[in-house]
PAZA-648711 format. One line per 5 residues: number of its first residue (from 1); their letters; for each residue x, y, z of C-alpha. Coordinates in steps of 0.25 Angstrom, whole numbers, always signed. Layout:
NUM> A> X/Y/Z ~ ...
This chain:
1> XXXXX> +166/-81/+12 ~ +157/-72/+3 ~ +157/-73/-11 ~ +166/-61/-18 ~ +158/-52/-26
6> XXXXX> +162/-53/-42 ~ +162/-38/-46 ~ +165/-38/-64 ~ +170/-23/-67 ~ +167/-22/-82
11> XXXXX> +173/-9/-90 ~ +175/-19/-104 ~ +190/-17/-101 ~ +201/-21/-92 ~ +209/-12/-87
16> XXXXX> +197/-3/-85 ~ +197/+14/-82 ~ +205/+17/-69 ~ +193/+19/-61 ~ +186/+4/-66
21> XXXXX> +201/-2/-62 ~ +199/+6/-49 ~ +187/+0/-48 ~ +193/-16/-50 ~ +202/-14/-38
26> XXXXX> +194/-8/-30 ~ +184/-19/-31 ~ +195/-29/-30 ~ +199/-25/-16 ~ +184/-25/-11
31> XXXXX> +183/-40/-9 ~ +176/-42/-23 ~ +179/-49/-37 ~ +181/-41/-48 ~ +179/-46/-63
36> XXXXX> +183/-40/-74 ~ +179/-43/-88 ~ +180/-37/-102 ~ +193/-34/-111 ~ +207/-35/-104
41> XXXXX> +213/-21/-113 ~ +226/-24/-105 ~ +232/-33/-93 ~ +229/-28/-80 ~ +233/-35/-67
46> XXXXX> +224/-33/-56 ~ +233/-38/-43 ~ +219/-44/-39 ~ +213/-56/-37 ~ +200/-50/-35
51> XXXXX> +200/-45/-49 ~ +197/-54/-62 ~ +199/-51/-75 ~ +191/-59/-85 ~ +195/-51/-98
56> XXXXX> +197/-53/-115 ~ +207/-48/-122 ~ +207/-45/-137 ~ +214/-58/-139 ~ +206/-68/-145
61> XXXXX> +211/-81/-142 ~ +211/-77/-127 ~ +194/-72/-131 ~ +192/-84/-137 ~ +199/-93/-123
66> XXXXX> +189/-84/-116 ~ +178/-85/-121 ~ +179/-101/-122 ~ +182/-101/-108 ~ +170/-94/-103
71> XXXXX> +161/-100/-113 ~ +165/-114/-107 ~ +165/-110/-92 ~ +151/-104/-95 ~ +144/-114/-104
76> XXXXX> +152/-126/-92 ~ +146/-120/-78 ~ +136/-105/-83 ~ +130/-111/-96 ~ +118/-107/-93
81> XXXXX> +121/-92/-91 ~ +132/-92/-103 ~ +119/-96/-111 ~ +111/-84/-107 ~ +124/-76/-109
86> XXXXX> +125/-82/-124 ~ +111/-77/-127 ~ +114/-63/-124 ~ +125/-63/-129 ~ +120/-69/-142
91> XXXXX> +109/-59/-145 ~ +114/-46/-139 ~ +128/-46/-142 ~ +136/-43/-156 ~ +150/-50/-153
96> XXXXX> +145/-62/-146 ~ +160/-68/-143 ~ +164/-56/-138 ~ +153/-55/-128 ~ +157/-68/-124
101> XXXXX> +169/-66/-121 ~ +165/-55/-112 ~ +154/-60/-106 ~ +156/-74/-102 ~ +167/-71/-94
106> XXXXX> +158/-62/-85 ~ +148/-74/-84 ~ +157/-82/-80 ~ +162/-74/-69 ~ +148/-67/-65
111> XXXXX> +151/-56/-57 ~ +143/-52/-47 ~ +142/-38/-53 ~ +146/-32/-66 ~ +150/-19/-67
116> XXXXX> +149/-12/-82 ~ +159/+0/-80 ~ +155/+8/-94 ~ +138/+7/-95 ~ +140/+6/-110
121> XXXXX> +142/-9/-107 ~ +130/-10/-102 ~ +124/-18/-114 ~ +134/-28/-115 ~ +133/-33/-99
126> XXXXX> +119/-33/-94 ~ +118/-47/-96 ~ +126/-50/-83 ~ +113/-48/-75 ~ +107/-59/-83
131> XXXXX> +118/-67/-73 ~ +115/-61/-59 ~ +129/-50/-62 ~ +125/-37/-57 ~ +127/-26/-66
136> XXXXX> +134/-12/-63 ~ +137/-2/-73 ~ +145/+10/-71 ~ +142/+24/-78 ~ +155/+31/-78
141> XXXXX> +151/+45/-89 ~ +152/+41/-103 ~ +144/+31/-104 ~ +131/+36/-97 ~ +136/+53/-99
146> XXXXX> +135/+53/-114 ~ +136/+39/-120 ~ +120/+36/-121 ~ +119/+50/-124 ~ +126/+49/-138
151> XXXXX> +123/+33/-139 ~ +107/+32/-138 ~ +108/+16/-139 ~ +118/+16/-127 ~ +107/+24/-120
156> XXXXX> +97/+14/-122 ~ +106/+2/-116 ~ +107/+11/-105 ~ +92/+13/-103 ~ +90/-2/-106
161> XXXXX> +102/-8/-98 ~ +103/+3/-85 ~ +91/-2/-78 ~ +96/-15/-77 ~ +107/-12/-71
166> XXXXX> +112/-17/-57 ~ +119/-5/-52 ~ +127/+7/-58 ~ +138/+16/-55 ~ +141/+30/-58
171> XXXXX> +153/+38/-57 ~ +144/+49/-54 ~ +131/+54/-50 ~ +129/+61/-63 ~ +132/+51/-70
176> XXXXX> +122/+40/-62 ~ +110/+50/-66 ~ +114/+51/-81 ~ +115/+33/-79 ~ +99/+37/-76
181> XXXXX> +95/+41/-88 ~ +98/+29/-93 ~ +90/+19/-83 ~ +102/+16/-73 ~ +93/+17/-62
186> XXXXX> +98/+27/-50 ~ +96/+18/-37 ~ +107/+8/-44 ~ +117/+18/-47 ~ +129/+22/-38
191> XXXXX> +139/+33/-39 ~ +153/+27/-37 ~ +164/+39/-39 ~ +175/+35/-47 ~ +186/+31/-36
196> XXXXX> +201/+35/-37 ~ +214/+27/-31 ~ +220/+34/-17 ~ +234/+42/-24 ~ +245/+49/-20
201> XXXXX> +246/+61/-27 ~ +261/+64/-23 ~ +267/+69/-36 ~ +270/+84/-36 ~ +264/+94/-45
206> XXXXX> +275/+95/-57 ~ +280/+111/-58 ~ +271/+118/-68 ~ +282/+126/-74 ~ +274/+132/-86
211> XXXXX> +263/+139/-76 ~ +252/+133/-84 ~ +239/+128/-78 ~ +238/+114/-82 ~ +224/+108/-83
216> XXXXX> +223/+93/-87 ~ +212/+86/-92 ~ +210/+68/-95 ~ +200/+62/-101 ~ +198/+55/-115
221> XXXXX> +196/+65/-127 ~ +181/+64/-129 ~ +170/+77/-130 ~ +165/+74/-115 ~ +180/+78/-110
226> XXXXX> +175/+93/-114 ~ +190/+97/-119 ~ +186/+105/-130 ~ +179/+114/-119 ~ +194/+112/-110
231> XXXXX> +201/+116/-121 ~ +193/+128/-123 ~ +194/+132/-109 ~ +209/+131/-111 ~ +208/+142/-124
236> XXXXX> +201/+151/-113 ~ +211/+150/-103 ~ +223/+152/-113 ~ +215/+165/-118 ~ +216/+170/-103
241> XXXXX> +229/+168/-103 ~ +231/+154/-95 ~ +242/+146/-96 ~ +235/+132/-94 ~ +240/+119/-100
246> XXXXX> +229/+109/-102 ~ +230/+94/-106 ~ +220/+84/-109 ~ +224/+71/-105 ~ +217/+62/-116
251> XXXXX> +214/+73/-127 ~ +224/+69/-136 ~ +223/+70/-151 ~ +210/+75/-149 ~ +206/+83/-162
256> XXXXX> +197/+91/-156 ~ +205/+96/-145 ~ +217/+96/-154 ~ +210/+106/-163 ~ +203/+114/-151
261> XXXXX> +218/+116/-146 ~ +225/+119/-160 ~ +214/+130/-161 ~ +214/+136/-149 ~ +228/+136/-149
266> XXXXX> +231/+129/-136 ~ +242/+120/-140 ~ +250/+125/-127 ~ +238/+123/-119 ~ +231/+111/-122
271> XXXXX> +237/+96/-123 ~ +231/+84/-126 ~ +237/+71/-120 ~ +233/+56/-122 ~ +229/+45/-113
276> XXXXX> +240/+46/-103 ~ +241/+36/-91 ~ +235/+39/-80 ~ +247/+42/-70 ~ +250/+53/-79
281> XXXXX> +238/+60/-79 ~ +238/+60/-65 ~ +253/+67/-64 ~ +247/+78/-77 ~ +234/+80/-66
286> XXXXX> +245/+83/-54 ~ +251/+91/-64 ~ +240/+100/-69 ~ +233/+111/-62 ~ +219/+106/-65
291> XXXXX> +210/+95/-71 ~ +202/+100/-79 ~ +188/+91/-85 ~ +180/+97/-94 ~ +170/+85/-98
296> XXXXX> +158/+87/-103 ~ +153/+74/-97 ~ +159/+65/-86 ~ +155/+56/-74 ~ +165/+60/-63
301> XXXXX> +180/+62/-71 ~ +188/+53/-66 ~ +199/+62/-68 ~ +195/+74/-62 ~ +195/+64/-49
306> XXXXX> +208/+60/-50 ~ +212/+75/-51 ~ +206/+79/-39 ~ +212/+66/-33 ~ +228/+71/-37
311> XXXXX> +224/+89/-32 ~ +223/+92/-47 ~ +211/+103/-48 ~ +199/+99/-55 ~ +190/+107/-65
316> XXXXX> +179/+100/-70 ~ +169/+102/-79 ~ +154/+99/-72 ~ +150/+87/-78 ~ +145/+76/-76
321> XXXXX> +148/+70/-60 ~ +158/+81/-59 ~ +153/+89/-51 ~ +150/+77/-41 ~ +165/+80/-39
326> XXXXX> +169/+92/-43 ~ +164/+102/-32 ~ +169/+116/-39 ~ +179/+125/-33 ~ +178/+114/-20
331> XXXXX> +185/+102/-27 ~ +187/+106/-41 ~ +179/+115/-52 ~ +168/+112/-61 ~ +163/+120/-72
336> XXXXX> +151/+118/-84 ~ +153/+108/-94 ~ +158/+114/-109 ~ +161/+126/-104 ~ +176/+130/-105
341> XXXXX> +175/+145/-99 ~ +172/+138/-88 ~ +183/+130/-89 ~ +192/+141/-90 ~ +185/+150/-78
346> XXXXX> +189/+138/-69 ~ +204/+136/-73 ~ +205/+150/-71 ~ +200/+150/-57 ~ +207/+138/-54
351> XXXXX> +219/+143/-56 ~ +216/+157/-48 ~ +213/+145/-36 ~ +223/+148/-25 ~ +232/+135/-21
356> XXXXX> +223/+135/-8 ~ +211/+134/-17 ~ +217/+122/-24 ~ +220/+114/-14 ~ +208/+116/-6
361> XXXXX> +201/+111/-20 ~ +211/+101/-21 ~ +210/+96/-7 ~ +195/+96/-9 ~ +195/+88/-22
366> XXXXX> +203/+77/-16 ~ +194/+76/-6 ~ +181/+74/-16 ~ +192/+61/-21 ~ +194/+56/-8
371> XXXXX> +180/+57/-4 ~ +173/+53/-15 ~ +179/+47/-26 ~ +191/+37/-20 ~ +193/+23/-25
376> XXXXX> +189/+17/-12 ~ +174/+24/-10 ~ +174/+20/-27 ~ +175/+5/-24 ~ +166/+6/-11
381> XXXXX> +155/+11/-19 ~ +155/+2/-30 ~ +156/-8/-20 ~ +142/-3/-14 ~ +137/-4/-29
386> XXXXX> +141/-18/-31 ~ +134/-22/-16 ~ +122/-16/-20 ~ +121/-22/-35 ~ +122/-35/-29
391> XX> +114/-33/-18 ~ +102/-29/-26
């Protein structure tokens, strides 16, 4: 019987995002061993037994059991590579107990491949090649699209570290030639779409008594949503007379939209919501007549595939690797970046679409998911990463 492959999945935190937890499973149900290391946030249970969590908490008797632990399993049976480690650790890192704590775990178990879910922590774990662990990282938007834009030091890790790298993921093909500029080197990159879980979409649309349009966006309040330019597209619709509500899931107590939206007068229009769980914003997406993303900057919106998933129509503003999905007037709409007239020319001729119209682009939008972007082809395609990391 072959030895299981030992796959670590490594986002600093456990639970991870929906699509990383997605991830976890999949891998758990393909015959490998996944390890995850990093700090346990919450308790999580699994129902696997091909998934190991080797965690810390902010609990410091149970960092201090931890870290004896592993210092005595290494320095008994791996001294020699514990000693290596030690001498990295001493001279490239600040907090040397905490780097213990997460780094002797991961010696201990030495996967066969680790896999950095965020680049930025790419600093803190090249030294697993030092030990025969192939390295992956992942580059998910944020941290190629504008974070070594703004960050020049985080630039040069990137240009020192990325060349070294064993293999790479991108959540798009946009986003793999922006990982270029960097030194991630093209032949060891592969575009793995962001997968989503089979569902039943049975819930029935709720009566929109007030005849409004309802538009929904979700995302984090942050500059590359765009939702000053939303908003703005909003002021033009209500001068032509449109009776639209729009809500931004995840734009709460923003100042500067709060203040956009005082001034404009759209308090009837516009509302801000908070983090809300996720089961709810997919009943509000049901509800609404149209997701709406107007980021400046993106990879592939998660959302806007989760939209298309559940027969939500999709506008989408053309950035990033958005237009590696949105195909416009077929699947969904796509218009420039910063530009809310546009915006607002697309919702009106949105809402002129006869019902046929809509459901032919409905129909064609959960084709795209089912074709390219199902949890299954996901796991399948980072499984041919993985074989061809350690194949190298």
């Amino acid at each position: 019987m072959s030895k299981k492959v030992k796959i670590a999945i490594y986002s600093g935190e456990i639970p991870s995002t929906v699509f990383i937890e997605r991830l976890i499973l999949g891998m758990s149900k393909n015959d490998y061993l996944v390890y995850l290391f990093g700090y346990q946030k919450r308790k999580v249970n699994y129902q696997s037994k091909s998934i190991f969590v080797k965690s810390y908490s902010d609990n410091r008797f149970f960092k201090f059991l931890l870290l004896i632990k592993y210092s005595v399993l290494l320095f008994l049976f791996n001294r020699k590579d514990k000693k290596t480690l030690d001498i990295f650790i001493n001279q490239n890192t600040k907090n040397k107990t905490l780097s213990k704590i997460k780094y002797y775990p991961v010696l201990w178990y030495k996967p066969d491949v680790f896999h950095i879910q965020w680049a930025k922590s790419i600093s803190d774990w090249y030294w697993v090649q030092q030990f025969g662990i192939k390295l992956v990282v992942s580059f998910r938007g944020v941290h190629i699209n504008y974070s070594p834009i703004f960050d020049p030091k985080l630039a040069e890790i990137y240009r020192k570290y990325f060349p070294q790298v064993d293999g790479f993921h991108a959540v798009s093909k946009a986003i793999s030639l922006e990982a270029q500029k960097y030194g991630a080197v093209a032949e060891k990159i592969k575009v793995v779409y962001s997968g989503l879980s089979e569902i039943k979409n049975d819930n029935p649309r709720e009566e929109n008594e007030g005849g409004e349009f309802k538009i929904i966006s979700v995302g984090r309040n942050h500059w590359v949503k765009g939702y000053t330019y939303s908003i703005d597209a909003v002021k033009i619709l209500v001068s032509h007379g449109v009776n639209v509500k729009y809500t931004i899931i995840g734009g709460q107590n923003s100042e500067e939209l709060l203040f956009k939206i005082k001034n404009y007068q759209l308090e009837n229009n516009v509302v801000l919501l908070g983090n809300i769980p996720f089961s709810e914003v997919q009943k509000m997406m049901n509800n609404s007549d149209l997701l709406l993303l107007p980021s400046v900057e993106e990879g592939i919106a998660n959302v806007v595939l989760e939209a298309m998933q559940l027969g939500t129509l999709v506008l989408s503003t053309d950035c990033g690797g958005m237009n590696e999905v949105i195909q416009h007037k077929k699947n969904g709409f796509i218009v420039p970046v910063r530009n809310s007239q546009k915006i607002a020319d697309a919702v009106l001729e949105i809402m002129k679409l006869t019902e046929n119209e809509k459901n032919n682009i409905i129909s064609n939008a959960k084709e795209t998911i089912n074709k390219n972007h199902t949890e299954d082809k996901m796991i399948n395609d980072m499984i041919s990463l993985y074989k061809t990391v350690l194949n190298q």
